[in-house]
C-alpha positions in Angstrom: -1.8 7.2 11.6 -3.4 4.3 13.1 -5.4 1.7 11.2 -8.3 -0.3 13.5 -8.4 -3.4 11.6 -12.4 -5.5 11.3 -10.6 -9.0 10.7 -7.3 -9.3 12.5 -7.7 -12.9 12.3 -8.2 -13.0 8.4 -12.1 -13.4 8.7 -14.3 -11.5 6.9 -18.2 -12.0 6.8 -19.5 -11.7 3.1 -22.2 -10.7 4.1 -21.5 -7.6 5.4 -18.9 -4.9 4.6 -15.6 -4.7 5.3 -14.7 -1.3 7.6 -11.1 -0.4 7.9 -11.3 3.2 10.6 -8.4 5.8 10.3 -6.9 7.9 12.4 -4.5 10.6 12.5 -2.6 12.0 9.8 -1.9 10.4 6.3 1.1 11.8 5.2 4.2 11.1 3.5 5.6 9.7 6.7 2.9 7.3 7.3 1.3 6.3 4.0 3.9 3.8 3.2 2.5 1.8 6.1 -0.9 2.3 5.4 -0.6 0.9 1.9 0.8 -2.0 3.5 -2.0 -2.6 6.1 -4.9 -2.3 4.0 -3.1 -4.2 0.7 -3.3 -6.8 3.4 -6.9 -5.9 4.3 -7.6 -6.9 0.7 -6.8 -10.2 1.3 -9.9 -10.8 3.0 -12.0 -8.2 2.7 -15.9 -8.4 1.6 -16.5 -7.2 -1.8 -16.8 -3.6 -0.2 -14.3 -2.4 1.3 -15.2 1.1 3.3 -12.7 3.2 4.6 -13.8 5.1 7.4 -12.2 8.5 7.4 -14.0 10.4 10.1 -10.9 10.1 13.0 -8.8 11.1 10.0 -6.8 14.8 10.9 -4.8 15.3 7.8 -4.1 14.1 4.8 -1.5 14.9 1.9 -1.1 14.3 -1.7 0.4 10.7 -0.1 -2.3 10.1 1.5 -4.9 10.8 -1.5 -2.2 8.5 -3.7 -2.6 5.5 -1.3 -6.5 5.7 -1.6 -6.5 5.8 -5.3 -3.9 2.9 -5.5 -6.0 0.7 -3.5 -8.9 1.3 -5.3 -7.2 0.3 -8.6 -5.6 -2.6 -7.0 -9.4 -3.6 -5.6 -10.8 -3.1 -8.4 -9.2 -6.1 -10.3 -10.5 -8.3 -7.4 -13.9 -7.1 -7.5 -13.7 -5.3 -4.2 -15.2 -1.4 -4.4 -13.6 0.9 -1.9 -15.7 3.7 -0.7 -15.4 6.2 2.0 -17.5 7.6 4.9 -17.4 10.4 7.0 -14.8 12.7 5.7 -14.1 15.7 8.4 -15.1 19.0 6.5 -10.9 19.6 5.5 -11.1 16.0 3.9 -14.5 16.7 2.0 -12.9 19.8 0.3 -9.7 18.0 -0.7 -11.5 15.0 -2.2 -13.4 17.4 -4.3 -10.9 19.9 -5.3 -8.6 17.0 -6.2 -11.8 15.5 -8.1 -11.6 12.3 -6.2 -15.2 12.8 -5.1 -16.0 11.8 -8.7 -13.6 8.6 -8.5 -14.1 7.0 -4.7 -17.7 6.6 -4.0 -18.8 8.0 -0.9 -21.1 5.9 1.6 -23.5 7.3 4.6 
């Protein structure tokens, strides 16, 4: 799992939206450190936070947790987390889980 970070310098234009890109898998291996990295993205980020999930190859229950705790923790900040560009796999698990319904999607 890798995380491409906008800010890495803790700078976030408020006028635009704050990306965070994914890669690889998001699995109980690496979702600890993902939590980490984008709690910390929080910190600065915009009041939208997008989470780019198009570079993204799988993702587990751990990995669906991590989005949904974000969220939560955003929410109290007035950040919105959304996604973009779930590969096919990730598009079915977001709606089977229901998720679709909870993280707004964003072209």
């Amino acid at each position: 799992m890798t995380v491409i970070d906008p800010a890495p310098l803790g700078v976030a234009d408020p006028s635009r939206p704050t990306i965070v890109h994914l890669s690889g898998e998001i699995d109980i291996f690496s979702s600890a450190a993902l939590r980490r990295q984008l709690m910390s993205t929080l910190d600065y980020s915009t009041n939208l936070l997008i989470v780019d999930l198009s570079e993204v190859s799988f993702c587990d229950a751990s990995g669906l947790a991590v989005l949904v705790g974000i969220q939560h923790r955003a929410r109290p900040m007035g950040i919105t987390v959304a996604l973009t560009a779930p590969r096919p796999f990730m598009s079915r698990l977001l709606h089977m889980t229901g998720l679709d319904r909870g993280l707004p999607m964003v072209v």
